[in-house]
C-alpha angles and dihedrals in degrees: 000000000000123000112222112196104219136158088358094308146090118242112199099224139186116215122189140158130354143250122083116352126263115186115197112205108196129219125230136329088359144099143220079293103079093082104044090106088072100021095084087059105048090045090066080084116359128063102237120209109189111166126185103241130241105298104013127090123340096341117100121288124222141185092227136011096082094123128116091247098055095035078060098059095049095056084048095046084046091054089050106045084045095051094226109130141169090032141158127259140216123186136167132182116336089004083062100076096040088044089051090038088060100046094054090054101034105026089154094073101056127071086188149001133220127185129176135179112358156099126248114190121290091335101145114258114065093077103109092041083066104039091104092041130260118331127258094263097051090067092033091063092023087075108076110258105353097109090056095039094050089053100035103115103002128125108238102210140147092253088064106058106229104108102038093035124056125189125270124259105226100202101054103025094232134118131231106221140101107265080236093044118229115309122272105292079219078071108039117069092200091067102088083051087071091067105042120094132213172270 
């Protein structure tokens, strides 16, 4: 998988097929990955560009520049160094307000925008997401290195339930998981990511 240096860093990226770009922007914690279950179709006759951004996967890790705005510059700096616009882009969860950063400064290099799953700002609509509050996961990697100290060293199996059980949310009295849990670490190469630590 190539390395483009881009914004001072390096962005792990998968490239496949060709026509028209299609540039797949990931959530948290995950990867390019993420996508690989729709990428093999759209490659019949698009070239897919799906990097891990800064500080996921393979890509460089850093101890600032996480923000929207620089995450921003290095997906521009990446369509351009890649010679792909105007593109599309995908984007879920966290790649959602860099990917929408980036269209309102630079509209002339997209043909479209997606976005899925996600807040932007104030923008009406996440309201009753947030009614009870944030959810779990938003404290648990909001304190500086817990969420890497409490899986350093660990074995991340089904038998131990993290990756099948989620915390309760008290307030609410539901739980965040996938009625399946996430898949077998054995069988999803982004898991050993969750445990290393950067920059």
């Amino acid at each position: 998988m190539p390395m483009v240096a881009v914004n001072g860093i390096e962005l792990n990226v998968h490239i496949s097929g060709n026509g028209p770009t299609v540039v797949f922007l990931h959530g948290f914690p995950h990867t390019w990955r993420v996508w690989s279950e729709v990428i093999d179709d759209f490659a019949v006759d698009h070239r897919i560009v799906a990097p891990d951004l800064r500080g996921f996967g393979g890509s460089t890790r850093t101890a600032e520049g996480m923000d929207a705005a620089t995450v921003s510059r290095d997906i521009e700096q990446l369509i351009t160094t890649l010679g792909s616009s105007p593109v599309t882009v995908v984007a879920i969860d966290a790649g959602v307000p860099p990917a929408f950063l980036l269209a309102m400064r630079r509209p002339e290099i997209f043909e479209r925008l997606v976005l899925i799953e996600s807040t932007l700002g104030r923008l009406p609509g996440p309201d009753a997401f947030f009614a009870a509050g944030p959810p779990w996961w938003f404290g648990f990697h909001a304190v500086p290195g817990l969420a890497e100290q409490v899986l350093r060293g660990t074995k991340l199996s089904e038998s131990s339930g993290f990756t099948t059980r989620a915390p309760e949310d008290a307030a609410s009295g539901r739980t965040f998981k996938r009625p399946s849990g996430l898949p077998s670490p054995n069988q999803e190469p982004w898991v050993p990511h969750w445990a290393t630590t950067g920059p």
